[in-house]
ZAROLUM-120254 format. One line per 5 residues: their letters; for each residue z, y, x of N, C-alpha, C. Coordinates in steps of 0.001 Angstrom, whole numbers, plus 500000, padded with zeros to 6 digits. Atoms other than C-alpha are relative to their C-alpha. Last residue first. Layout:
# residues N
a) Z/Y/X/Z/Y/X/Z/Y/X | ...;
This chain:
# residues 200
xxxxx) 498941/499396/499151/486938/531090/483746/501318/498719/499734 | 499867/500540/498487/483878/529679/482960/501132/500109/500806 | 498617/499751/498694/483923/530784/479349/500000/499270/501033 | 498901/500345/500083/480485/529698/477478/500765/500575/500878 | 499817/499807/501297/477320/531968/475997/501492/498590/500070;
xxxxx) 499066/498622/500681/476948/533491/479697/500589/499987/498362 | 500423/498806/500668/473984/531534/480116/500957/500665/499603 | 500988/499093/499337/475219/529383/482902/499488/500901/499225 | 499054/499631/498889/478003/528140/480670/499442/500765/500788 | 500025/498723/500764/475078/527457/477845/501038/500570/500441;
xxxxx) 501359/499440/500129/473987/524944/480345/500657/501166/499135 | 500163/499287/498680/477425/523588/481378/498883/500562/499978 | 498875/498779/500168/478442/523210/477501/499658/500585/501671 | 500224/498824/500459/474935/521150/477416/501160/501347/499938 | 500952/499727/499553/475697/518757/480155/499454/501160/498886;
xxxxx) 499770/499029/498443/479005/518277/479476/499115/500759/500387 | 498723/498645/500065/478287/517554/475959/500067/500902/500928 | 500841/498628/500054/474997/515245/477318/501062/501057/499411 | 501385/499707/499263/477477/513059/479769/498908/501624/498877 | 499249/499227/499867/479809/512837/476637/498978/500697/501286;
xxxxx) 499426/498473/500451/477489/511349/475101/500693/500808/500315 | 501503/498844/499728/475501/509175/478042/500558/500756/498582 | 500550/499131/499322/479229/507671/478041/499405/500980/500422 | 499168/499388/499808/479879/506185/475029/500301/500978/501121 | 500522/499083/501403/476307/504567/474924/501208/501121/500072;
xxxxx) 501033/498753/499923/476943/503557/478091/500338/500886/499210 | 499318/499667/499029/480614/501615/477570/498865/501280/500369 | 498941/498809/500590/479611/500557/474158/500336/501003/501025 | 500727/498984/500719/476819/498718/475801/500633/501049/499421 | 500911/499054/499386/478866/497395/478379/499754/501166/499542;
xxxxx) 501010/500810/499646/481423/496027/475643/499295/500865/501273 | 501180/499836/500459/484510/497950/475595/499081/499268/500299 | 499665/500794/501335/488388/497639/476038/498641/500046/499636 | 500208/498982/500985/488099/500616/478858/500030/499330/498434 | 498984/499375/499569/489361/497608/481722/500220/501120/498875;
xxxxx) 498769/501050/500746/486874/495199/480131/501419/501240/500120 | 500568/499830/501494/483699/498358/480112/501632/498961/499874 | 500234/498882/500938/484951/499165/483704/500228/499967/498388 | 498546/500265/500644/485007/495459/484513/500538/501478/499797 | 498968/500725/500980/481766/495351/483559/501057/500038/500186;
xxxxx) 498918/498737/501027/480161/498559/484795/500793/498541/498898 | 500272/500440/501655/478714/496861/487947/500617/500562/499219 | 498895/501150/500044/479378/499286/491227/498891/499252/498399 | 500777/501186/500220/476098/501503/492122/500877/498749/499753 | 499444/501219/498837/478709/504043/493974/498666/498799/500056;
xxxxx) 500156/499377/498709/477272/507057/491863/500104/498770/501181 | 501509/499887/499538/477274/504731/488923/499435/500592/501264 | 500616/501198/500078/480763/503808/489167/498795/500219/499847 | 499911/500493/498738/481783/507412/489952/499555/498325/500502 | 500955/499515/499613/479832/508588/486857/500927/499425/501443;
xxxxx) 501644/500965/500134/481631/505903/484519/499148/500664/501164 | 499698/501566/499385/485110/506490/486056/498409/499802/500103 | 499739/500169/498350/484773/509984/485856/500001/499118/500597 | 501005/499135/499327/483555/510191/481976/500125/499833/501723 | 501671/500887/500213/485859/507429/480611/498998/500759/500967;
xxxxx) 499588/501409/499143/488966/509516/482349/498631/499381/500002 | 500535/499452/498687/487285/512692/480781/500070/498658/501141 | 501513/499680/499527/486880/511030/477714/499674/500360/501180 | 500458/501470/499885/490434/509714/477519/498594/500339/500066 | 499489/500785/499347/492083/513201/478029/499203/498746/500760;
xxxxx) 498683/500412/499906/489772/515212/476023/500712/498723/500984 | 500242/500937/500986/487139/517154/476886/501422/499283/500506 | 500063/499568/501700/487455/520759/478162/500008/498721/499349 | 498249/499874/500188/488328/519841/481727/500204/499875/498540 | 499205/500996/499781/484590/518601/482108/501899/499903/499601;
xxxxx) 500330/500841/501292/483245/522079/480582/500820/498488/499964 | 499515/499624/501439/485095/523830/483256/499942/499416/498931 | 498380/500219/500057/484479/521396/486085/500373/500636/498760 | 499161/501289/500346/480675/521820/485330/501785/499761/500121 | 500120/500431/501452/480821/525475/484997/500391/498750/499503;
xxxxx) 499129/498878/500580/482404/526180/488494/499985/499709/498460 | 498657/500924/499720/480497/523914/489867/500748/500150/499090 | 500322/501233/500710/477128/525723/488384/501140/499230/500057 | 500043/499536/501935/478823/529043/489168/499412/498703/499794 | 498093/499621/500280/479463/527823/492874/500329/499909/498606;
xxxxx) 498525/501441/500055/475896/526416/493172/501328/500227/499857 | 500023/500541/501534/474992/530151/492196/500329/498655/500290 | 499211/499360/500991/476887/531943/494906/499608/499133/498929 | 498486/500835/499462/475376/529133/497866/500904/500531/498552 | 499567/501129/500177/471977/530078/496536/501251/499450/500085;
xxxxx) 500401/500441/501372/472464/533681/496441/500041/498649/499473 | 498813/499384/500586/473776/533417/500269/500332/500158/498428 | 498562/501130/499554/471208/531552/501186/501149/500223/498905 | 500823/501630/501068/468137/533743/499541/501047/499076/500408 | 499728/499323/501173/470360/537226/501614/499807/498529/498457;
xxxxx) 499270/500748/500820/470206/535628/504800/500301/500010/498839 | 499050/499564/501117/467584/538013/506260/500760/498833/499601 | 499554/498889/499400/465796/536986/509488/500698/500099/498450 | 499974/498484/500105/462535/536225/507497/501375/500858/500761 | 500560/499426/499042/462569/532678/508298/499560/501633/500280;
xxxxx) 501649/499648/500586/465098/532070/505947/499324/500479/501813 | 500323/498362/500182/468330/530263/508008/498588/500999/499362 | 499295/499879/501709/468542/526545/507107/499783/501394/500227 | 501035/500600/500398/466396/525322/510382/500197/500811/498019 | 500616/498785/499915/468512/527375/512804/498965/499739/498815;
xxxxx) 501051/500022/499245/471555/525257/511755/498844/500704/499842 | 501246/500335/501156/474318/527698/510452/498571/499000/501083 | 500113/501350/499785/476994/528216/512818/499454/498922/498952 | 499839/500544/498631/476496/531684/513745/499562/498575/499936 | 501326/500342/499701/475717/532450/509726/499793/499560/501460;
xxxxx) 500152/500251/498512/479436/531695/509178/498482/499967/500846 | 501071/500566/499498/479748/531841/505683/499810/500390/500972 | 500781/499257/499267/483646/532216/504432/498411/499517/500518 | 501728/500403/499021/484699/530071/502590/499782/500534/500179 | 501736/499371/500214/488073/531408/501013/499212/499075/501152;
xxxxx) 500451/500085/498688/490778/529216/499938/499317/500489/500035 | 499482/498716/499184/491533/529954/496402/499768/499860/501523 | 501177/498520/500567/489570/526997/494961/500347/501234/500442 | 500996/500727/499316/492248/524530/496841/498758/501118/499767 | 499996/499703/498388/494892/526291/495421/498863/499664/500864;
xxxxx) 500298/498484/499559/493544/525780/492342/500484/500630/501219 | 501133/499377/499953/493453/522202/493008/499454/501251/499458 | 500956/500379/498815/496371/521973/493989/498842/500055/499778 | 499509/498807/499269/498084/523154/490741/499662/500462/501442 | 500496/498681/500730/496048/520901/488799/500324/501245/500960;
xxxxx) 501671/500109/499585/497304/518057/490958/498979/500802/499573 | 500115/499020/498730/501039/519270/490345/498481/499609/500415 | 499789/498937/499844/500371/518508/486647/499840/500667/501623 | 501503/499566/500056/498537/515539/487160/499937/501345/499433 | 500927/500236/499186/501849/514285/488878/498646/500491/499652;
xxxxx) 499401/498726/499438/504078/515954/486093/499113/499634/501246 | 500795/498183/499792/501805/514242/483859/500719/500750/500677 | 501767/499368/500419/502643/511057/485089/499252/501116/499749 | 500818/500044/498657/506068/510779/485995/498915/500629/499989 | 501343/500763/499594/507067/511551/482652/499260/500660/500727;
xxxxx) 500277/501050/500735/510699/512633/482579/498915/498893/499634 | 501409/500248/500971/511342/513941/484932/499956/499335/499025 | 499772/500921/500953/514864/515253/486667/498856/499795/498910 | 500443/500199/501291/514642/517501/489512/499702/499181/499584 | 498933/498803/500980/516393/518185/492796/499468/500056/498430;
xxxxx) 498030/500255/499007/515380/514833/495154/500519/501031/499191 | 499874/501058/501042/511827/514317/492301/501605/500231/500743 | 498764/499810/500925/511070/517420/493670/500385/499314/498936 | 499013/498933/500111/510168/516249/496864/500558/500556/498821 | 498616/500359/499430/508258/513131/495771/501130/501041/500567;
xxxxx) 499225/500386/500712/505981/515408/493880/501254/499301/500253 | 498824/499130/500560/505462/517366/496719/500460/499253/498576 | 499211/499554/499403/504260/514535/498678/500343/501072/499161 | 498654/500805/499699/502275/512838/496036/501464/500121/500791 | 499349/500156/501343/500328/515733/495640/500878/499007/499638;
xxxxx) 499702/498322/500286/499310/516716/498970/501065/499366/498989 | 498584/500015/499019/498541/512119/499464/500550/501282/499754 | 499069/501523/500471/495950/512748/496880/501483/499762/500563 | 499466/499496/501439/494802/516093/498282/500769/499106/499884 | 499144/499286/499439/494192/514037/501925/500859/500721/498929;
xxxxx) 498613/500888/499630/492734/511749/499921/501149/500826/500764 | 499743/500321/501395/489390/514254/498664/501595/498953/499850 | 499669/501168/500319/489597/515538/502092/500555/499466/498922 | 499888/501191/499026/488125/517804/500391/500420/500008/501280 | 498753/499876/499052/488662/519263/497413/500043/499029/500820;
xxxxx) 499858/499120/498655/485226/519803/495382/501207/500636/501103 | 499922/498451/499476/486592/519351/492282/499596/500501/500889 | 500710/499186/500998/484655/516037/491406/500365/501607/499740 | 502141/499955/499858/486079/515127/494762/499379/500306/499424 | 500456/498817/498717/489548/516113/493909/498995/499823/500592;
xxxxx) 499979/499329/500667/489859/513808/490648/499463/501550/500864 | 500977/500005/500929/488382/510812/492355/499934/501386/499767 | 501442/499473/499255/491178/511214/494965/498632/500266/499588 | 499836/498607/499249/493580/511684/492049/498866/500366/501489 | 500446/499222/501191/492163/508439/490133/500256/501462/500932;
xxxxx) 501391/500172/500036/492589/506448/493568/499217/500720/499053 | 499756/499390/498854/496401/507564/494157/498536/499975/499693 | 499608/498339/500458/497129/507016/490350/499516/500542/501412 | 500918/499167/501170/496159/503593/490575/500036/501349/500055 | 501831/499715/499507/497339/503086/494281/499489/499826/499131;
xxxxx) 500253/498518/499252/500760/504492/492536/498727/499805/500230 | 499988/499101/500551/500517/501946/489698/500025/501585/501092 | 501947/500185/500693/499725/498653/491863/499926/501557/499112 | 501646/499669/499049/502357/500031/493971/499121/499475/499076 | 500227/498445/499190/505234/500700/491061/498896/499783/500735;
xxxxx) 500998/499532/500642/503968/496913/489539/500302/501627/500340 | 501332/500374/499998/505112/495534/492693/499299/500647/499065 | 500937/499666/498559/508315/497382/493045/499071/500030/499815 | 500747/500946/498882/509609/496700/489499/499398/500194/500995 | 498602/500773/499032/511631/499681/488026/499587/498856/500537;
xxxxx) 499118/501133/500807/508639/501507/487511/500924/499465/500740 | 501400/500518/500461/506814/504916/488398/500014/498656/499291 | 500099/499395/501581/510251/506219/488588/498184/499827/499398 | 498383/500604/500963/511697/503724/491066/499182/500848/498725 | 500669/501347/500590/507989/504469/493255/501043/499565/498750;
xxxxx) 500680/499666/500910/509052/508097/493835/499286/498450/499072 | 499682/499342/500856/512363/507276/494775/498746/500125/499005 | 500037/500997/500740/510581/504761/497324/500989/500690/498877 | 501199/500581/500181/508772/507539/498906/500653/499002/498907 | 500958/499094/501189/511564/510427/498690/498937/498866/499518;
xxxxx) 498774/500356/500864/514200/507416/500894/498623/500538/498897 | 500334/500688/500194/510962/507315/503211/500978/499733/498786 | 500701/500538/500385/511135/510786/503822/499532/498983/499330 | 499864/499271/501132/514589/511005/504505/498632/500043/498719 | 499515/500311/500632/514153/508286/506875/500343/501172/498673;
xxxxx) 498744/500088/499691/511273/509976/508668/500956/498906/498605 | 499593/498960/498560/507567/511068/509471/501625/499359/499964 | 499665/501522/498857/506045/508275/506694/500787/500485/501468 | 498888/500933/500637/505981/510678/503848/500396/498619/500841 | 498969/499381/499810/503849/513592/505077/501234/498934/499739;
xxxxx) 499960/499962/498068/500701/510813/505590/501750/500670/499854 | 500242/498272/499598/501314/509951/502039/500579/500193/501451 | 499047/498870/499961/501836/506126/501710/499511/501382/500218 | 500613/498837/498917/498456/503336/501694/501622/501339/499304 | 500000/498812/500850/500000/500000/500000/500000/501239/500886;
């Protein structure tokens, strides 16, 4: 079972680690099969944000949750974990990027000497991100889950059966259920770019 880098430095540390596992369940074994669930959905969750080291997050968020699990009293684990993972990944979006035309290869720079067509491009992939994640947040709980699983299992090229057993669904249910939410997203992030949804 993979630990949060910050969580392996000491005995105090390691007391926070298996605190945090007691309240994930009172059985050891099914605590780790339930953290490296929750550890693998959260790296998921910070890659489709654009937070990367998409694990490095993962581990972020496990470490402060295990800290204030030593002065505060939860009640469910769970969303207070995909609470502080929210909270990281606006931190994460606050970082500035700076563009560094120095260390640009020479091949990406316009040949005109101006950077100006980069720089536009780089602003509007932002606003397209920017949209998708928005619209994505917007659906509910179990759709978005369905939605992230299904596009990271296709991205990968995995099979979608034990997907579809794990989601209680046939395959076909498992698409079909899918390529709708898929076109939702896909039209709330289109009329997102036109200024006729909130992005903020």
């Amino acid at each position: 079972m993979t630990r949060p880098n910050k969580l392996r430095r000491d005995d105090d540390s390691s007391e926070q680690f298996e605190r945090l596992l007691r309240h994930l369940d009172d059985d050891r074994e099914r605590a780790g099969e339930k953290y490296e669930d929750i550890r693998r959905k959260l790296a998921r969750f910070f890659a489709w944000n654009d937070c990367f080291p998409e694990e490095d997050f993962a581990d972020l968020t496990f470490d402060r949750v295990a800290s204030r699990l030593a002065t505060k009293h939860i009640h469910n684990i769970v969303a207070f974990i995909w609470g502080v993972a929210k909270n990281i990944k606006r931190e994460c979006h606050k970082r500035p990027q700076p563009i560094n035309l120095e260390d640009l290869p020479a091949d990406k720079i316009p040949q005109t000497g101006h950077p100006e067509p980069m720089i536009i491009e780089n602003t509007e992939e932002q606003r397209r991100q920017q949209c998708l994640q928005t619209c994505i947040q917007k659906l509910s709980d179990s759709e978005r889950e369905l939605f992230l699983e299904y596009e990271y299992y296709a991205a990968k090229g995995k099979k979608m059966n034990g997907l579809a057993a794990r989601m209680g669904l046939t395959v076909g249910a498992l698409r079909t259920r899918a390529h709708r939410i898929r076109r939702r997203v896909e039209v709330c992030t289109l009329r997102c770019l036109q200024g006729l949804e909130d992005a903020s």
